[in-house]
N, C-alpha and C positions, 0 to 999 in steps of 0.2 A: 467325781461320779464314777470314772472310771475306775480306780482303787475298790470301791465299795461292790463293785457287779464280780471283782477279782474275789473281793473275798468271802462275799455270799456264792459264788462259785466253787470255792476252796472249803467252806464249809460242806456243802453239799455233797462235792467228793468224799469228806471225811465220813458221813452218814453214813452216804453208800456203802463204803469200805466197811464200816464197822459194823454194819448190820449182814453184809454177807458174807467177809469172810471174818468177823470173830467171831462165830460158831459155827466155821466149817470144820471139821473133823475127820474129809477124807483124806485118803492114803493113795498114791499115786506107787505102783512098784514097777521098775523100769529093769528087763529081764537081757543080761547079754553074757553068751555061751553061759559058765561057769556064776557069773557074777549074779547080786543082784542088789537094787539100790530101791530102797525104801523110804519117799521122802512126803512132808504132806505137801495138799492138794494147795495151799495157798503158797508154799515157795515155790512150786512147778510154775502154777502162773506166773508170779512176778519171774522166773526163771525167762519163760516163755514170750514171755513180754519182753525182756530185754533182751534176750536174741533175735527178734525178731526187728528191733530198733537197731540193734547193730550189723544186721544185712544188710536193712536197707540202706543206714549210710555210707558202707562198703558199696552196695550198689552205686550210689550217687557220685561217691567221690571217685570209682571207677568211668562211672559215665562223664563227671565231668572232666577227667583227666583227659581221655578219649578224646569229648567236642572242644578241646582247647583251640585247635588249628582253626574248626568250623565257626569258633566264637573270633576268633582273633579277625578271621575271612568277613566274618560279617561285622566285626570296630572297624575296620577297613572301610568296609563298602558304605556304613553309615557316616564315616566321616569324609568320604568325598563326594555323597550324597550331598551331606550338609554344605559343605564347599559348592556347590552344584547351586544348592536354593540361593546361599546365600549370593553367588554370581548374578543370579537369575532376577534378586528382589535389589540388586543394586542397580541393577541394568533398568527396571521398573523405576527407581527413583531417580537414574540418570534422564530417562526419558521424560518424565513428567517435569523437572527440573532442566529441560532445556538443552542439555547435552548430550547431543547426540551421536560424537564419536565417541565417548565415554560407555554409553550405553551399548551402541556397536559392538566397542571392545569386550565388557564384557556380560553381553550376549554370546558373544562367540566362543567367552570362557566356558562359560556354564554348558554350553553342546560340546568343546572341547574334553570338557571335564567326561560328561556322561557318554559320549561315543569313546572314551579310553578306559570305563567301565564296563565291562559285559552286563552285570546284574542290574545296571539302571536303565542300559538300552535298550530297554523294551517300554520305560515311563514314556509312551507313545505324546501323550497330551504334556508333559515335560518340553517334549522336543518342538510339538508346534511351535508352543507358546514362545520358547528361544527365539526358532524362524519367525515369527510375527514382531516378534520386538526388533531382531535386527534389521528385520524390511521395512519396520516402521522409521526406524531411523537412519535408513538407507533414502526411504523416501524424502524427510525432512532436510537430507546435507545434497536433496536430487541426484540422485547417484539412483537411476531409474534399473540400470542391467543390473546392479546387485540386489535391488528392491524383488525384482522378478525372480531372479534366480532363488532368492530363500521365499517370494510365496509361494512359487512353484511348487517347492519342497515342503512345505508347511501344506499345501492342497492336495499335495499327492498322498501325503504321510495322514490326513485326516481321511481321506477317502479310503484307504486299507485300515484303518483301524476306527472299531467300535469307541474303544475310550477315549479317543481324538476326535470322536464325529459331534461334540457340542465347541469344538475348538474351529470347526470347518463353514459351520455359522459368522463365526467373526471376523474368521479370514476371507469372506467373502462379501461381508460387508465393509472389511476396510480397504480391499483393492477396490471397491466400487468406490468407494469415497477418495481413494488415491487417483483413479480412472477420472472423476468429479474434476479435482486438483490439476490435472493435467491436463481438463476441455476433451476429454473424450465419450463424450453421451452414450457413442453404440458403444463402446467398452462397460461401462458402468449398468448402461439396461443388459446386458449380456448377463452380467457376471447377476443382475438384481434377478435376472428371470432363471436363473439355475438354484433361485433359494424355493425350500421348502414351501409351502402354502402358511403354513401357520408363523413361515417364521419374516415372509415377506410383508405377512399385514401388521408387524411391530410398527410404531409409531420412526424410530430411527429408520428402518428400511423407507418407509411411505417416504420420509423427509427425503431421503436418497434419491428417488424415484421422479419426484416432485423437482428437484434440482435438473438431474438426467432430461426429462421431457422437456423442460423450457429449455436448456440449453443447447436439446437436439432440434428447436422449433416444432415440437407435437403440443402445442395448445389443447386440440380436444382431450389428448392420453392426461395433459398435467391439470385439466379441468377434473376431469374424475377421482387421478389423485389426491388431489385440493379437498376434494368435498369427502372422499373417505377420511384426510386427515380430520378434515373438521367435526366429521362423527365421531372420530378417538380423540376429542376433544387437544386435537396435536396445536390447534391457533386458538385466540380469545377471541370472542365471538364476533367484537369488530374486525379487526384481524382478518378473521375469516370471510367476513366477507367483504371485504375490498380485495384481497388476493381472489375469490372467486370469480365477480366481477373483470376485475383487472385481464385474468385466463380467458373469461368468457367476452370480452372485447378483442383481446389478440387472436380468439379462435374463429372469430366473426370477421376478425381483418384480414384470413388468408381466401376469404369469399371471394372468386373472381369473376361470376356471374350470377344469376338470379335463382338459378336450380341448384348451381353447391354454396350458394347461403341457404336456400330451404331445407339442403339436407342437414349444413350445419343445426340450423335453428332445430332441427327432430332431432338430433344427437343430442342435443342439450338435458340434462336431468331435469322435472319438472319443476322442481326447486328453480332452477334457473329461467326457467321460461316465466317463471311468475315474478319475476325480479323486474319492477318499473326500470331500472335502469339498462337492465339487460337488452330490454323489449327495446327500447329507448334507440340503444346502439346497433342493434338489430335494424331495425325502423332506419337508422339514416343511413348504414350499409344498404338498405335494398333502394331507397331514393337515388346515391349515386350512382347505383346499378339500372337505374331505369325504371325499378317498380315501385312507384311512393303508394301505390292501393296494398301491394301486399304486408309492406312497412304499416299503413294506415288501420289492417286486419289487426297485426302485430298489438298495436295500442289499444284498438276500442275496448278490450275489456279493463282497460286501467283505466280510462275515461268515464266511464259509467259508476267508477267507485271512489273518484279521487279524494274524497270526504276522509275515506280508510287509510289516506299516503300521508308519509313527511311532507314538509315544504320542498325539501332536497328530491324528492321523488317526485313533487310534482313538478319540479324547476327542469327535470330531467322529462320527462314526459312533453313537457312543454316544445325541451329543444329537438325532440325529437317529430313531433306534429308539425312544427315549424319547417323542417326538412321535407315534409313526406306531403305540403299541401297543394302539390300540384295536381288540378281534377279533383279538387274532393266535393264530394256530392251533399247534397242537403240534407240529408242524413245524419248528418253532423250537426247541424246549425241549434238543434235542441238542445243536445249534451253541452255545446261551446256555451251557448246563452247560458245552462245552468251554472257552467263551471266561473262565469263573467261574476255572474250573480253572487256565487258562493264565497269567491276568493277575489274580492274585490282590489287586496290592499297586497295581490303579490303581479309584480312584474313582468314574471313569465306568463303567467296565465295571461296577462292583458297580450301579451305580443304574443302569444301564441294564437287566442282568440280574434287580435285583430287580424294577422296575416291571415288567420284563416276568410274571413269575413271580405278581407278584401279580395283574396282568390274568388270569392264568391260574387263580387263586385258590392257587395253593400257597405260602401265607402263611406256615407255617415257614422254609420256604431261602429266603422275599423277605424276611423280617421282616431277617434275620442279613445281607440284604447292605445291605437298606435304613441299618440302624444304621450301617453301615461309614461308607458314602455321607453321613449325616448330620452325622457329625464328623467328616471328613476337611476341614480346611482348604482341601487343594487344589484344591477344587468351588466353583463360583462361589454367591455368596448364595442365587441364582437357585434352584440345582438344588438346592443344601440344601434349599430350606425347600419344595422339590418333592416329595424323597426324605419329608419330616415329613408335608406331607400326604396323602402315598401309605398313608405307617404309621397314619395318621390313620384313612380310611377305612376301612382292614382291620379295626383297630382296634371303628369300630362295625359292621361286617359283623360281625363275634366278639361283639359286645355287650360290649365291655371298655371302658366311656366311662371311666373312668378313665384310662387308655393314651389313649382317644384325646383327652382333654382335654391330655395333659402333650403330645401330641404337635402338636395345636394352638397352645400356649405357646411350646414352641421352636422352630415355623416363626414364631410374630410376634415372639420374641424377635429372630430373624436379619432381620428390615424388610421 
């Protein structure tokens, strides 16, 4: 194809030529002192034409004569460039591959190479990236003072320079993760809160964060982180919320009175307040605190809809009613009746139902659900032998020590 465009090319030349200069017929006369030369107008051109092709390569081969030194200057400079990367992409494969003094060594070639260059030391983001690899692998052999010493130098050298400022990103997120590595939380929230806004809400920074707060004990801080990651869909969705959960219990267990559990409980995202489980652990945090009414607030509105919960949610609801039933007012006794009624054939609900019902003193319908509760396998030891000496003390409320001795026996039977 290419042949054929050469020589409809070459044809069309030949046209050209033939149509304007075979019937040119001017006279070109070229006048000097005495002389004079009279030639036509189609040899002046081609004349003209090929002097003007033999300047120019005079020119060229002048000029290339000239930049010899400049060209040789810069085969130089690109082959200790290339020397430079290729240091650089081996010290990347040393790293990932495990070897770490390897990678050290040459990392330090590849800055050796270009700080012995003038024309490369200014590849600013070149030079990070060297200090980042050999602090990385400074970190992995724990050799901590030389780790510092090249991020240092890698943080300072991104901070003066523009085209190192996407390299100042990474090196601040990997000293935070080295910070992580070595159990220093305020070091790693330090270094996480001098990142950019857009570049701390990446899903790697959140994780970072999320680490940092639990390991500093800030529950409520790693509660928030938690649930931003889960909006960057950073956990799967169970995942996410057993880790929520899990935050929102330890940040309910630094409660040490009844007013900074209330404030925890308002710190809480709405999402979490509406969590049966949440309310649940809430709920028996403020009963060991002394207030099982405001525990008691906590639940009623998961009571009035338990028809809407898991079984796991109402198992949980349950144990947390069961905590909170000291004083509870009649109030109750409609939702409990409905909840008896509803969920007949689950366990919790009976023990939670009955304990309430016996707080209340109506020892017939607690006795009947308490039995349920006592031999249902599916109750943990715990609440078994909860449910026995619930029936226990009814028992000698009644003056029935008989009942309450057998019901003493089969809570220490169950451990």
């Amino acid at each position: 194809m290419r042949s054929i465009i050469w020589f409809l090319l070459l044809f069309a030349v030949a046209v050209v030529a033939a149509t304007t200069l075979g019937t040119n017929d001017g006279i070109v006369s070229i006048y000097w002192g005495e002389w004079r030369l009279d030639t036509s107008l189609n040899l002046f051109l081609l004349v003209l034409v090929g002097a003007c092709f033999v300047l120019v390569s005079v020119i060229q081969a002048l000029s290339s004569l000239t930049g010899l030194p400049q060209r040789a200057h810069e085969w130089r400079v690109a082959r200790r460039d290339r020397t430079a990367q290729a240091a650089l992409r081996d010290a990347l494969a040393q790293y990932f591959g495990g070897r770490y003094s390897r990678a050290q060594t040459a990392a330090q070639k590849a800055l050796a190479i270009q700080a012995d260059t003038p024309d490369l030391a200014q590849d600013n983001e070149f030079t990070v990236l060297g200090h980042l690899l050999a602090a990385g692998s400074a970190h992995r052999l724990q050799d901590r003072s030389k780790r510092d010493e090249q991020l240092e130098r890698a943080l300072d050298l991104s901070r003066t320079s523009f085209a190192a400022r996407s390299a100042e990103e990474g090196a601040r997120l990997l000293a935070a993760e080295w910070a992580l590595d070595d159990r220093d939380a305020e070091r790693a929230l330090e270094l996480l809160a001098e990142l950019p806004p857009g570049v701390a809400r990446r899903t790697h920074a959140l994780r970072l964060k999320l680490q940092a707060t639990r390991l500093g004990r800030q529950p409520q801080e790693a509660l928030k982180t938690a649930r931003l990651l889960a909006k960057h869909q950073g956990f799967s969705k169970v995942a996410a919320q057993g880790l929520l959960r899990s935050l929102a219990a330890e940040s309910i267990a630094t409660a040490h009175d009844v007013d900074q559990l209330r404030r925890v409980w308002l710190q809480f995202d709405s999402a979490d307040r509406r969590d049966p489980c949440v309310a649940a652990g809430a709920a028996q945090r403020a009963a060991a605190l002394g207030a099982p009414e405001e525990g008691r607030a906590w639940l009623r509105p998961f009571w009035d809809r338990l028809g809407e919960l898991s079984a796991d949610d109402r198992a949980a609801l349950s144990q947390g009613l069961v905590a909170t039933v000291s004083g509870i007012g009649p109030d109750w006794l409609a939702r409990l009746e409905a909840a008896a009624q509803a969920f007949p054939r689950e366990p919790a609900i009976a023990h939670a139902v009955g304990t309430a019902l016996a707080e209340r003193r109506l020892w017939g319908k607690a006795r009947l659900l308490l039995e349920t509760a006592a031999e249902d396998a599916g109750l943990t030891i715990t609440e078994r032998r909860q449910a026995c000496l619930t029936m226990a003390r009814m028992a000698e409320e009644e003056g029935d020590h008989e009942r309450a001795v057998a019901c003493f026996e089969a809570a220490a039977r169950l451990g």
